[in-house]
C-alpha positions as a Markdown table, in Angstrom:
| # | Residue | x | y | z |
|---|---|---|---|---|
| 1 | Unk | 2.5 | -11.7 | -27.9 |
| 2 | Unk | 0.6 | -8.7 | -26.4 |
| 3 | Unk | 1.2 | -5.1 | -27.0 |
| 4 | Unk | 0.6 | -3.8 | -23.0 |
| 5 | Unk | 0.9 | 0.0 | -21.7 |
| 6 | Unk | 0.6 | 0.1 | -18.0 |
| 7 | Unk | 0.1 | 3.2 | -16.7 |
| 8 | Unk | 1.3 | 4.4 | -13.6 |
| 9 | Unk | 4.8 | 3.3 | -12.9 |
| 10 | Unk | 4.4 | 2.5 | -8.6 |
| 11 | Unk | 4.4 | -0.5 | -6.6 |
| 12 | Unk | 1.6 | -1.9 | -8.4 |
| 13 | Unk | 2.3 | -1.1 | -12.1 |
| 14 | Unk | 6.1 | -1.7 | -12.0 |
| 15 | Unk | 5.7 | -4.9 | -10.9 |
| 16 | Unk | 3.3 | -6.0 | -13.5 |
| 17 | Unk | 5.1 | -4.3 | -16.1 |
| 18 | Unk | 7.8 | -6.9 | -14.8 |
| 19 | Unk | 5.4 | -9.6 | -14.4 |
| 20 | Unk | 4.0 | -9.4 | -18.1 |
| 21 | Unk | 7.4 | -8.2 | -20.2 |
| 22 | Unk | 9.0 | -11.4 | -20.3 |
| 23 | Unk | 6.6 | -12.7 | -22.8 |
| 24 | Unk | 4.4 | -9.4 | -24.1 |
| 25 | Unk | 6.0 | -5.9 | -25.5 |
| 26 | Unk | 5.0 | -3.6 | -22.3 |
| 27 | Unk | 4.8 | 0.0 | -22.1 |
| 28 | Unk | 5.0 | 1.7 | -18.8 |
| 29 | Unk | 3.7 | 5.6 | -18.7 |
| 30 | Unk | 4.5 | 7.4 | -15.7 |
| 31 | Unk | 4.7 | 11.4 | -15.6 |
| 32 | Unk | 7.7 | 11.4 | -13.5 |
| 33 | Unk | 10.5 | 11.9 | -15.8 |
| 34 | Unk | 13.5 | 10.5 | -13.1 |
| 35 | Unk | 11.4 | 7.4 | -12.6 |
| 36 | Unk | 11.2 | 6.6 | -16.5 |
| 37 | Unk | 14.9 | 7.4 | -16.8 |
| 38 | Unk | 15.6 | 4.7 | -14.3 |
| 39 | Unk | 13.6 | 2.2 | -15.6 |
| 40 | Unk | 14.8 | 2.4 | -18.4 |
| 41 | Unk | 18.2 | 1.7 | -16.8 |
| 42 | Unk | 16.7 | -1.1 | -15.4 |
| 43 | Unk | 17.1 | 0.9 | -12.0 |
| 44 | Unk | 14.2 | -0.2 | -9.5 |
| 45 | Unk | 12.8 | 3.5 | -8.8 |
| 46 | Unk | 10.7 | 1.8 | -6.1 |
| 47 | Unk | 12.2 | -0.5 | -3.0 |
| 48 | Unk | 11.5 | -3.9 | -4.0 |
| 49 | Unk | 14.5 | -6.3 | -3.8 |
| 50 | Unk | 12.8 | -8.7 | -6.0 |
| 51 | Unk | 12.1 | -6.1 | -8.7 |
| 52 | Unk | 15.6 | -4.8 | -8.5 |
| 53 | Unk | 17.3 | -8.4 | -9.2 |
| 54 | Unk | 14.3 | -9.1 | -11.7 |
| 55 | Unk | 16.2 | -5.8 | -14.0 |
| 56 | Unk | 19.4 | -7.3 | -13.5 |
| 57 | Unk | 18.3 | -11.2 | -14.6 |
| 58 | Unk | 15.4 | -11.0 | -17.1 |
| 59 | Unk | 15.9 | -10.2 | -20.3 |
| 60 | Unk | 12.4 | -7.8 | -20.4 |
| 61 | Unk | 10.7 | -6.5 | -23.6 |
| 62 | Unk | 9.7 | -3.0 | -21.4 |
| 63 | Unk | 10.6 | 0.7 | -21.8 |
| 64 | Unk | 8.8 | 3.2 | -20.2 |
| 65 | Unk | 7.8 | 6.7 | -21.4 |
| 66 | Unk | 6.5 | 9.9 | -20.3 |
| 67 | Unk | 4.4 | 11.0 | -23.4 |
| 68 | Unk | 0.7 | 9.2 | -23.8 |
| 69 | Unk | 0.9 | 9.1 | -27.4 |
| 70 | Unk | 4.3 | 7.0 | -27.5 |
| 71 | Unk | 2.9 | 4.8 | -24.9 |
| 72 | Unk | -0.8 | 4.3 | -25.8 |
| 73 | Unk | -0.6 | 4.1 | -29.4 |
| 74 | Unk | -1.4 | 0.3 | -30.8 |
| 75 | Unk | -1.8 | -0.7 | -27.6 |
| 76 | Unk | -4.4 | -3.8 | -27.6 |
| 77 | Unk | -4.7 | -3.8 | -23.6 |
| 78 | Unk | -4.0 | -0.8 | -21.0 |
| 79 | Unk | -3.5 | -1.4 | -17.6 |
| 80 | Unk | -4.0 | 1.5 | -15.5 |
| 81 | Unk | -2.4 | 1.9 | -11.7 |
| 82 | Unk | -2.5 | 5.3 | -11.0 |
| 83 | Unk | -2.9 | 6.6 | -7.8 |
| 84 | Unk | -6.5 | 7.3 | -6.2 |
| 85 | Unk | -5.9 | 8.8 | -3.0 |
| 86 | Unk | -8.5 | 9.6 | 0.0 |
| 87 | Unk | -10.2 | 13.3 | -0.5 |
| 88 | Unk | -11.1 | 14.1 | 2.8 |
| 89 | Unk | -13.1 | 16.5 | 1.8 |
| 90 | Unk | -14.8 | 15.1 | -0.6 |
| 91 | Unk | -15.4 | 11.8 | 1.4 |
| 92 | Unk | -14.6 | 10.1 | -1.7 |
| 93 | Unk | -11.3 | 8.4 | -4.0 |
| 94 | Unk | -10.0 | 10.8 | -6.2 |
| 95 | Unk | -10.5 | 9.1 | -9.5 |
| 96 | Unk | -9.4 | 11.9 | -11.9 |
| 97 | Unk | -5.9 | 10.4 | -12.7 |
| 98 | Unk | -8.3 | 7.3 | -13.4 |
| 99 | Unk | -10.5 | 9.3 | -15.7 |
| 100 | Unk | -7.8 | 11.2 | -17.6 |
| 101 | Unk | -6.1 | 8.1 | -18.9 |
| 102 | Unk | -9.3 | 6.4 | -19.8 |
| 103 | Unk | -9.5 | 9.4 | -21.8 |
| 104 | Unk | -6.0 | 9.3 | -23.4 |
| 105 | Unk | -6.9 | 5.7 | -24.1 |
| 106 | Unk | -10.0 | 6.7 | -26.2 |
| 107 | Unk | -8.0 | 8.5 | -28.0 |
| 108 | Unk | -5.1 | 6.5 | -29.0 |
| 109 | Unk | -6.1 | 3.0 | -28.9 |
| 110 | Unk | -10.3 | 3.1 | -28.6 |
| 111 | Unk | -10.0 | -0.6 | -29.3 |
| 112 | Unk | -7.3 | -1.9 | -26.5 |
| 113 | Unk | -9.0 | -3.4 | -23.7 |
| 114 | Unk | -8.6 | -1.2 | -20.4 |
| 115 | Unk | -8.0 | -2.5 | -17.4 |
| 116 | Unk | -8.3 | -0.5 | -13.8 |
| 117 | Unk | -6.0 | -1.4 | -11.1 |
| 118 | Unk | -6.3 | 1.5 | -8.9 |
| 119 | Unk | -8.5 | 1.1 | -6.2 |
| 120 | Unk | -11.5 | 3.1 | -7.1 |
| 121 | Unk | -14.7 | 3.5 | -5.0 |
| 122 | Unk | -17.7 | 0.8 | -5.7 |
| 123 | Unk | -19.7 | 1.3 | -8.6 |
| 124 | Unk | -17.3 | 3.2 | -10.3 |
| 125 | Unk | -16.3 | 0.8 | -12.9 |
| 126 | Unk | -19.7 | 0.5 | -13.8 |
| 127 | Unk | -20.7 | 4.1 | -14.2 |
| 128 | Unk | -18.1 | 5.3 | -16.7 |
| 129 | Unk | -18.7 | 1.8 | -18.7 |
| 130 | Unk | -22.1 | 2.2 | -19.0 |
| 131 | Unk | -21.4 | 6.2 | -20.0 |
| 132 | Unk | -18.8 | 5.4 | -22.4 |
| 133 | Unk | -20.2 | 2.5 | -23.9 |
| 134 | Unk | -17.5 | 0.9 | -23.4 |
| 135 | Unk | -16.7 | -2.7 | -21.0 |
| 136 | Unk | -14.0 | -1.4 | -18.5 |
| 137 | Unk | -12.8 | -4.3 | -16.7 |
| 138 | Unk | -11.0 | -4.0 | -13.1 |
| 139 | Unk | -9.1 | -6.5 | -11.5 |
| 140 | Unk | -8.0 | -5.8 | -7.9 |
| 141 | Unk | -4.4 | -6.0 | -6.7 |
| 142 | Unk | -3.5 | -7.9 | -3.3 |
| 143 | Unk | -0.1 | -6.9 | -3.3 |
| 144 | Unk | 2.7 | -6.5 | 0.1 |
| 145 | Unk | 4.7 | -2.9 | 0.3 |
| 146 | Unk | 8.2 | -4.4 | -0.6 |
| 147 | Unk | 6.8 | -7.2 | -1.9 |
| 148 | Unk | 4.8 | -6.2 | -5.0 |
| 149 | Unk | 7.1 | -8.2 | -7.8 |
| 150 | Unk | 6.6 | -11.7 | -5.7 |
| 151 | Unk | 3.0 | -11.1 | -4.6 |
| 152 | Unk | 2.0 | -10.8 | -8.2 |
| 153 | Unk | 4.6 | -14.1 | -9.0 |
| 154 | Unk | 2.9 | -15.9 | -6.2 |
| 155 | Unk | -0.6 | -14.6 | -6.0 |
| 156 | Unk | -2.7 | -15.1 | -3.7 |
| 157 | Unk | -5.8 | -15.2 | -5.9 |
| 158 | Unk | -6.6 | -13.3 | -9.2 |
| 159 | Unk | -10.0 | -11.3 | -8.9 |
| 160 | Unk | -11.5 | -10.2 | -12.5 |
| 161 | Unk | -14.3 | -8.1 | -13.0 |
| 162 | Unk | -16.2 | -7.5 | -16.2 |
| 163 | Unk | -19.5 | -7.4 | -17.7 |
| 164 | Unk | -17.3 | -9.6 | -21.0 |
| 165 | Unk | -16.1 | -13.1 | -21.0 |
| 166 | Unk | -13.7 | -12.5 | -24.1 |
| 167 | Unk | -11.4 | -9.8 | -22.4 |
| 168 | Unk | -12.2 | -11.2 | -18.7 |
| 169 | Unk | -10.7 | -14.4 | -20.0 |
| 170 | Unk | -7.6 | -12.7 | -22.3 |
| 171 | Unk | -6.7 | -10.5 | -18.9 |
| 172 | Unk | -7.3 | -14.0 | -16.6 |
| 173 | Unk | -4.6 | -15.7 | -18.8 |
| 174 | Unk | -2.2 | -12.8 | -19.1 |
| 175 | Unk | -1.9 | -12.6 | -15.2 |
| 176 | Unk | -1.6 | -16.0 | -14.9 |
| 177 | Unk | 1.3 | -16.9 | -17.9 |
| 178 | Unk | 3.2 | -14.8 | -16.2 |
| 179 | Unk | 3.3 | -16.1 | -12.6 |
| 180 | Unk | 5.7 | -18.3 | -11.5 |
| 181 | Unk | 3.3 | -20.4 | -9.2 |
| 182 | Unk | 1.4 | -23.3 | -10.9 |
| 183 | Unk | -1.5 | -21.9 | -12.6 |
| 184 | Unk | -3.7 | -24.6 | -11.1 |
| 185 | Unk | -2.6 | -23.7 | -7.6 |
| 186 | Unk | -4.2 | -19.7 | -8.1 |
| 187 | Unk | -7.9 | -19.2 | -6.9 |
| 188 | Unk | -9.6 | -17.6 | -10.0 |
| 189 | Unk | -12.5 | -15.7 | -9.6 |
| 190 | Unk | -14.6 | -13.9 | -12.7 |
| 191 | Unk | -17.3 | -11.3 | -11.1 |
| 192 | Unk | -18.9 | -7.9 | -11.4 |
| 193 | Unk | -17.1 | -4.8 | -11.5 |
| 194 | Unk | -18.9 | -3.7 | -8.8 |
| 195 | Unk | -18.4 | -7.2 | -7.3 |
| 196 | Unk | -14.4 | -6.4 | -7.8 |
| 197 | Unk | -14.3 | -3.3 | -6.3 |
| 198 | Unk | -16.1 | -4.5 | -3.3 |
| 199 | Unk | -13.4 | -7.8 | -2.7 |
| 200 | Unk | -10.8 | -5.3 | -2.8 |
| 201 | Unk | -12.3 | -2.6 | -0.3 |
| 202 | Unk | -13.5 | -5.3 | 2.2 |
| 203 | Unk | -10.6 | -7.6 | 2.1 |
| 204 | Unk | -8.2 | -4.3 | 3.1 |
| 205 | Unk | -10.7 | -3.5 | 5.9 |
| 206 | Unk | -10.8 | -6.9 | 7.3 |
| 207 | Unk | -6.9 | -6.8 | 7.4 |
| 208 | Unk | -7.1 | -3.1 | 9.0 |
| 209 | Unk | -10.1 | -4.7 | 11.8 |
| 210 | Unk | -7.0 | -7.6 | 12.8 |
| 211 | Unk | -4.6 | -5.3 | 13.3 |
| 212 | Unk | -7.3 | -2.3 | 15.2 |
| 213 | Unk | -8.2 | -5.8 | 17.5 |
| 214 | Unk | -4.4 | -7.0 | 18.2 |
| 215 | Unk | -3.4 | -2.7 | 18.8 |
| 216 | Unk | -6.7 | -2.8 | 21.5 |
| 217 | Unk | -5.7 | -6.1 | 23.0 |
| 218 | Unk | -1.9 | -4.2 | 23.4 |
| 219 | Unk | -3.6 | -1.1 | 24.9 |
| 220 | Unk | -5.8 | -3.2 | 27.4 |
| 221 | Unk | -2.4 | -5.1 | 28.2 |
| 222 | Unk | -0.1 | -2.3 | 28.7 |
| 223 | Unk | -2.7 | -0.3 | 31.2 |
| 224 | Unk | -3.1 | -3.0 | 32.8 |
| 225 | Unk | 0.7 | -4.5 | 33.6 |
| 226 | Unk | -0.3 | -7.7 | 31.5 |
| 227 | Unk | 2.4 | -9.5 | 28.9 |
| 228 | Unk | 0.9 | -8.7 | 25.3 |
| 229 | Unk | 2.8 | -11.6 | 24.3 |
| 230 | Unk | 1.7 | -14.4 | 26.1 |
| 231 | Unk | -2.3 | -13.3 | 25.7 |
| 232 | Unk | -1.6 | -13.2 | 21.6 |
| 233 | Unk | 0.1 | -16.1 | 21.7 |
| 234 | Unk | -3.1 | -17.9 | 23.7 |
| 235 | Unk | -5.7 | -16.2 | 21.5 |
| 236 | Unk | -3.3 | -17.2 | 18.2 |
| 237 | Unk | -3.6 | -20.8 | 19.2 |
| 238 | Unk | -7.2 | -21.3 | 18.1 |
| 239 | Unk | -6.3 | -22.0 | 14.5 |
| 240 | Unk | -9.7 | -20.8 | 13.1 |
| 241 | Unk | -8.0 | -16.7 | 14.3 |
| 242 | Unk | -4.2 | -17.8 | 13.4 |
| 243 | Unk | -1.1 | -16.4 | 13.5 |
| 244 | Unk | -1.1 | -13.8 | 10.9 |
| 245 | Unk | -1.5 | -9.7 | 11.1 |
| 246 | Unk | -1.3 | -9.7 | 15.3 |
| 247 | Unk | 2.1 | -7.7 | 15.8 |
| 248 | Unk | 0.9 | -4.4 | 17.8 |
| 249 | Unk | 2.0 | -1.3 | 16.0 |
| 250 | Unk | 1.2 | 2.3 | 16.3 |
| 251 | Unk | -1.9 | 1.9 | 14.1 |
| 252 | Unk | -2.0 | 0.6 | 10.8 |
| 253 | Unk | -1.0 | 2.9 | 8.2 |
| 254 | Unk | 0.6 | 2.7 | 4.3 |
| 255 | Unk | -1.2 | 3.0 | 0.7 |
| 256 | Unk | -3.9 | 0.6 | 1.0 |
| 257 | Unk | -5.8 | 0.4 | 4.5 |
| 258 | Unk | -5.7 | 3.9 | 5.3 |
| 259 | Unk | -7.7 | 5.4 | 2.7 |
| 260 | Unk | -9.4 | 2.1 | 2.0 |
| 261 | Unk | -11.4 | 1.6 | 5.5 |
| 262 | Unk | -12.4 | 5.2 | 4.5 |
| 263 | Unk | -14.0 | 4.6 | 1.0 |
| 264 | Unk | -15.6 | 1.9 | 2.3 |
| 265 | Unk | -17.1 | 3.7 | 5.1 |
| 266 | Unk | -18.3 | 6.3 | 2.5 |
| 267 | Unk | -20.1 | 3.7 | 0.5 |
| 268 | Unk | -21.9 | 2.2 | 3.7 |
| 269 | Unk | -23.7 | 6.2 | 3.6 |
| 270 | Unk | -27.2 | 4.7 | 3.0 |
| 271 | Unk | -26.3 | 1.2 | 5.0 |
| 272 | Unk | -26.2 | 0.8 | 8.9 |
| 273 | Unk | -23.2 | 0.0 | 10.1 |
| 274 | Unk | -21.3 | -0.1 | 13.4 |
| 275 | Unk | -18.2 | -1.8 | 12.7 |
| 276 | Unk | -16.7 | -0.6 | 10.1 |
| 277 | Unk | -16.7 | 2.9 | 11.9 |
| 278 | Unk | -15.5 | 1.4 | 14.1 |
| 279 | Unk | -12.2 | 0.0 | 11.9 |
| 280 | Unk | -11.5 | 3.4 | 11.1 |
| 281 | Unk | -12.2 | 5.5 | 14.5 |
| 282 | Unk | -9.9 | 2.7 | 16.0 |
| 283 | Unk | -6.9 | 3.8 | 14.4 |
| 284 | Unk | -7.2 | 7.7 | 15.7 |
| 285 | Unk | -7.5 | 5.8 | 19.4 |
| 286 | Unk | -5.1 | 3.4 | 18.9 |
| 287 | Unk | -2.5 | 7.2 | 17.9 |
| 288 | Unk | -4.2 | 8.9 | 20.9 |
| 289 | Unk | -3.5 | 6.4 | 23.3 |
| 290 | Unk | 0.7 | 6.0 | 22.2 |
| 291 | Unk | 1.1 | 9.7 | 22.3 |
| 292 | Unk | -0.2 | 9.7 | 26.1 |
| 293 | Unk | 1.6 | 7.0 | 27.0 |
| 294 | Unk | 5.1 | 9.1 | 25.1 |
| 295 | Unk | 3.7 | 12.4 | 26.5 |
| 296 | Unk | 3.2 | 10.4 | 30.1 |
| 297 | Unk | 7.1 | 9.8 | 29.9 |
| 298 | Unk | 8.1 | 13.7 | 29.8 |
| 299 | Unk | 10.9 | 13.6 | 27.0 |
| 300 | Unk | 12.9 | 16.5 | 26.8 |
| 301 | Unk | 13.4 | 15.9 | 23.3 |
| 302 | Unk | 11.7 | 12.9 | 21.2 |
| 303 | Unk | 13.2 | 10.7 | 18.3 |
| 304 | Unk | 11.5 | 9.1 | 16.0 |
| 305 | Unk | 12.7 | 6.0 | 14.1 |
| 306 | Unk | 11.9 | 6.1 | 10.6 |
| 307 | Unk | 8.8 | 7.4 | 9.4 |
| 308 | Unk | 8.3 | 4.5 | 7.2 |
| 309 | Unk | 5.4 | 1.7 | 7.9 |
| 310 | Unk | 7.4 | -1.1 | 7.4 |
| 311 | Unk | 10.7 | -3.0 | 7.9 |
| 312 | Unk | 12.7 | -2.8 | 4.4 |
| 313 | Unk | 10.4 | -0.1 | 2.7 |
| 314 | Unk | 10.3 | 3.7 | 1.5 |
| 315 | Unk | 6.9 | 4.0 | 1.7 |
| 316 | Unk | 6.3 | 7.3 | 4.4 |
| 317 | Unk | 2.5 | 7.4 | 3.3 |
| 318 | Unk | 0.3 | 7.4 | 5.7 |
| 319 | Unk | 2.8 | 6.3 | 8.1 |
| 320 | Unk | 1.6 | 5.3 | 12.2 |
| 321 | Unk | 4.5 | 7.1 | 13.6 |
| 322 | Unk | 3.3 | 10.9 | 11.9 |
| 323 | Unk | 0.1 | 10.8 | 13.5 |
| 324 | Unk | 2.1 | 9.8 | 16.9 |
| 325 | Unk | 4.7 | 12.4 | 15.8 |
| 326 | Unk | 1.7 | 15.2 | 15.4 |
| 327 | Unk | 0.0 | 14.5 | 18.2 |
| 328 | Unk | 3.6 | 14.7 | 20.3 |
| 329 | Unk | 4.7 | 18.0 | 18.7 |
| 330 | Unk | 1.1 | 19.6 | 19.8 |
| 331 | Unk | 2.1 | 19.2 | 23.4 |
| 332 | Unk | 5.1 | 21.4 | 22.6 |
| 333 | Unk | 7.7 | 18.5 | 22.9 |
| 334 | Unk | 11.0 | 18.8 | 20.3 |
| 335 | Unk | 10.7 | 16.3 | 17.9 |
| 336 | Unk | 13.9 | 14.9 | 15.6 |
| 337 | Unk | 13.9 | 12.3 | 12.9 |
| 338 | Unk | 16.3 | 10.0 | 11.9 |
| 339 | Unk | 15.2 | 8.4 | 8.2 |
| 340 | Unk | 18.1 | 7.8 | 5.6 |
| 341 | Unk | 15.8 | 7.8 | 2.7 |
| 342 | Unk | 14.7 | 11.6 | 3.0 |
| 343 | Unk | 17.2 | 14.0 | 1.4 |
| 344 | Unk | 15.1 | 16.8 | 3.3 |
| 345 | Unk | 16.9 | 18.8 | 6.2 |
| 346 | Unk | 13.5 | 19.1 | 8.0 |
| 347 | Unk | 9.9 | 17.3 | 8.1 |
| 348 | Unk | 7.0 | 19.2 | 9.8 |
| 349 | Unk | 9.7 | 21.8 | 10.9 |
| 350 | Unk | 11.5 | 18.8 | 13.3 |
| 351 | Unk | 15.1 | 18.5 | 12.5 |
| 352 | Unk | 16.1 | 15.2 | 10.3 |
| 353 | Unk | 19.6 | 13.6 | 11.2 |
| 354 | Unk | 21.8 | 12.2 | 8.8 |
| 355 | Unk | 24.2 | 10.7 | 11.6 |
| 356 | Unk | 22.2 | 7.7 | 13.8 |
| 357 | Unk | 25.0 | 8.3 | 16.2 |
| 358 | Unk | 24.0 | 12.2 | 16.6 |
| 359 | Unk | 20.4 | 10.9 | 16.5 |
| 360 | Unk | 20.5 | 8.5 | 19.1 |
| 361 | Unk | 22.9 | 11.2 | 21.4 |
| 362 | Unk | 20.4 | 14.1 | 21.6 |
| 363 | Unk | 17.2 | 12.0 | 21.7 |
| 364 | Unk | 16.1 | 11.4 | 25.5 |
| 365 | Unk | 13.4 | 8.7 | 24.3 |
| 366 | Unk | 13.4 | 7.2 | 20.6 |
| 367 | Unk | 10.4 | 5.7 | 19.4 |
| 368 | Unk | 9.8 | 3.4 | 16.6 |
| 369 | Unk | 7.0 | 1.4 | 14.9 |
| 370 | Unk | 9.5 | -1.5 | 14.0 |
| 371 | Unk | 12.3 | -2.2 | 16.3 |
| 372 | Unk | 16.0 | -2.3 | 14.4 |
| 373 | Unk | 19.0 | -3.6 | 15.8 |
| 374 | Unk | 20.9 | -0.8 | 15.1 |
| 375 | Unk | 18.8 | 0.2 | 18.2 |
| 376 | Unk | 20.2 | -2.3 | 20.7 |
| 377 | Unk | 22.6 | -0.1 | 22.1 |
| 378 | Unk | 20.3 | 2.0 | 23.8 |
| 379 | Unk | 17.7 | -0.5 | 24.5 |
| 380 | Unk | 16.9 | 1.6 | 27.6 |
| 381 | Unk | 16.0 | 4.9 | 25.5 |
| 382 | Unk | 13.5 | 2.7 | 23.2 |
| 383 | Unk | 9.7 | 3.0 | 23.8 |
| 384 | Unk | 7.9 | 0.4 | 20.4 |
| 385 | Unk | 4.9 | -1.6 | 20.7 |
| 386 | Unk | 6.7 | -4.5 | 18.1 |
| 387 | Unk | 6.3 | -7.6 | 20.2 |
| 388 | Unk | 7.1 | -9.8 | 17.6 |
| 389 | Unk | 9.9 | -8.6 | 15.6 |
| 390 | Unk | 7.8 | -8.6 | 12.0 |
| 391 | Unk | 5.1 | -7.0 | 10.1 |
C-alpha cells in the first residue's frame, strides 16, 4: 500500500484520488475549504455521476485537507492536478500553481516521487527536473467532462513520461491496479517528458481540428440551404474518418481544447506552421459566423440555454455559447440566461432566470449549444446547430 497526496481536488484529481483509494491511503489537497468539507462527506463537489455513486459504494481509504503539511508529509508519491490556465498575455500556461506545490513537496516529502498531471507547456517537465535535480515524471490525462471517474476506470491508453524506469514503472502499475478494464487491454506507453507533454497537446488539438472541420462543413451547409446531416452522414461512412467528434456546435470550448490549441500554437514559435493556426483562428469564425446568423434574425430579446459545454455538466469554462453571447450583446441586443447551476442573479450584466417557464416567455429566440427536451415546447423559438443529439 501506497501513501498518495493528489493535489488539486478537480475533474482530474478527484477522480484519481477515487481511482487509487481503494487500495492506497490517498490524500487530496485542495485550497477550497467547501470542496474538502464535501469530500470528506463523500459529497461529489464536481458533476460526475460515477464519482458520486463511487462515495456512496466504495469503502475508500481518502480524506482530503486544506493544509500542505497534513497532506504532503510521508507522502512517497504526489500527484499534482492543479489548474494551468491560458495567459493570454503571456502566450504561455500558467504553471505557478505547478511550481508552488513542487515546492511544498520539497519540503515535506523530498523523497516522494512527483507526478504532474496538469497540462503544462512542452519542455517544462524537463527544465525544472534538470534545475532541481530531481526526475519529475508527467503522465497526461485523456479524461471526458462528466466522465473523468470512468475515463480513468476505462482508459483509453496510460501515457508515462520520465527520464527513470523505477518510478515510470511504480506510477505505470498504480494507474493500472486500479482500473477496472483488463490491464492487458490498456495501451502503455513509457516516453520523454517532453515526449508526454507533446501526446497530450497534440492529441487535444487534433480533437479540436475534427470538430473546427464538422462546425465549417455546418457553416458551408447552412449558407448554402444544404442538410448538414445527410453530408456528415456520407463523409462518416468512410471508416478510415468515422463517426466520432462530428456534432456541429457553436465552437469547441471547455478545460482542455481551448487553452490547449493555444499552448501548442505558442510552442510552434520557431516552427512553420499553417494548420494549427488554423485550429485555433477557426473557432473565433466558427463564433462570428453564429452570432450573424442570431443577429440576422433581429431578436428583440435573446435567451441563452445553459452556458455549459456539454449535456449533463457544470463546467461554464470556456463555454461556445459566451463568445456567441458577447458577440450578440455588442450589437446592443438584451440578453437573458437560463442556467440552474449559477446561484448568481446576473452574468455579464444579462439577467439569469430561475423559472424556465419565465425564461422561455420573455425570450423571442432561445439559443442553445445542446438541444434539451425541456425545449420541445417551443421548438419554433429554438435556433442550435446540434444535429445529432450528443456531444
Amino acid at each position: 500500500m501506497n501513501n498518495i497526496t493528489i493535489v488539486g481536488a478537480g475533474y482530474v484529481g478527484l477522480s484519481l484520488a477515487c481511482l487509487l483509494s481503494k487500495k492506497n491511503e490517498v490524500k487530496a489537497l485542495d485550497i477550497d475549504s467547501k470542496k474538502v468539507e464535501d469530500i470528506n462527506k463523500r459529497i461529489s463537489p464536481i458533476f460526475d455521476e460515477e464519482i458520486s455513486n463511487y462515495f456512496k459504494k466504495e469503502n475508500l481509504k481518502l480524506s482530503a485537507h486544506t493544509c500542505a503539511e497534513d497532506a504532503l508529509r510521508g507522502s512517497d508519491l504526489v500527484i499534482i492536478a492543479t489548474p494551468t490556465n491560458y495567459d493570454v498575455e503571456a502566450g504561455y500556461f500558467d504553471t505557478a500553481s505547478v511550481e508552488s506545490v513542487i515546492t511544498e513537496c520539497i519540503k515535506w516529502c523530498p523523497d516522494a516521487v512527483i507526478v504532474i498531471k496538469s497540462t503544462v507547456p512542452v519542455g517544462f517537465t524537463q527544465n525544472i527536473s534538470k534545475k532541481l535535480k530531481k526526475n519529475i515524471v508527467f503522465s497526461p490525462e485523456f479524461l471526458r467532462e462528466g466522465k473523468a471517474l470512468h475515463d480513468n476506470l476505462n482508459p483509453s491508453r496510460v501515457v508515462i513520461g520520465s527520464n527513470e524506469n523505477g518510478s515510470a514503472k511504480q506510477l505505470k502499475e498504480l494507474l493500472l491496479s486500479g482500473a477496472t478494464k483488463n490491464s492487458n487491454e490498456i495501451p502503455v506507453l513509457m516516453c520523454s517528458p517532453t515526449e508526454a507533454e507533446s501526446i497530450k497537446l497534440f492529441s487535444n488539438t487534433f480533437l479540436a481540428m475534427r470538430v473546427a472541420f464538422f462546425n465549417e462543413l455546418d457553416s458551408f451547409c447552412e449558407k448554402n440551404a444544404l442538410s448538414t446531416k445527410n453530408i456528415i452522414d456520407g463523409v462518416c461512412m468512410d471508416s478510415r474518418i468515422g463517426n466520432k467528434y462530428n456534432n456541429p456546435s457553436f465552437g469547441y470550448g471547455g478545460y482542455c481544447l481551448p487553452k490547449d490549441t493555444k499552448q501548442l500554437l505558442a510552442n510552434y514559435k520557431d516552427v512553420p506552421n499553417n494548420l494549427i493556426k488554423a485550429i485555433v483562428d477557426a473557432n473565433s469564425t466558427r463564433k462570428d459566423f453564429i452570432a450573424e446568423k442570431i443577429i440576422e434574425k433581429k431578436p428583440k430579446v435573446l435567451g441563452i440555454y445553459r452556458l455549459t459545454m456539454k449535456t449533463n455538466s457544470d463546467n461554464f469554462r470556456e463555454s461556445a455559447v459566451q463568445g456567441i453571447m458577447k458577440r450578440v450583446k455588442a450589437k446592443g441586443i438584451e440578453t437573458i440566461i437560463f442556467e440552474p447551476n449559477l446561484n448568481e442573479r446576473t452574468f455579464f450584466n444579462s439577467k439569469v432566470f430561475k423559472s424556465l417557464t419565465e425564461f422561455k416567455e420573455k425570450s423571442d429566440l432561445i439559443i442553445c449549444n445542446r438541444y434539451d427536451d425541456n425545449l420541445k415546447d417551443v421548438k419554433e423559438k429554438i435556433y442550435t446547430r446540434d444535429i445529432f443529439r450528443s456531444d
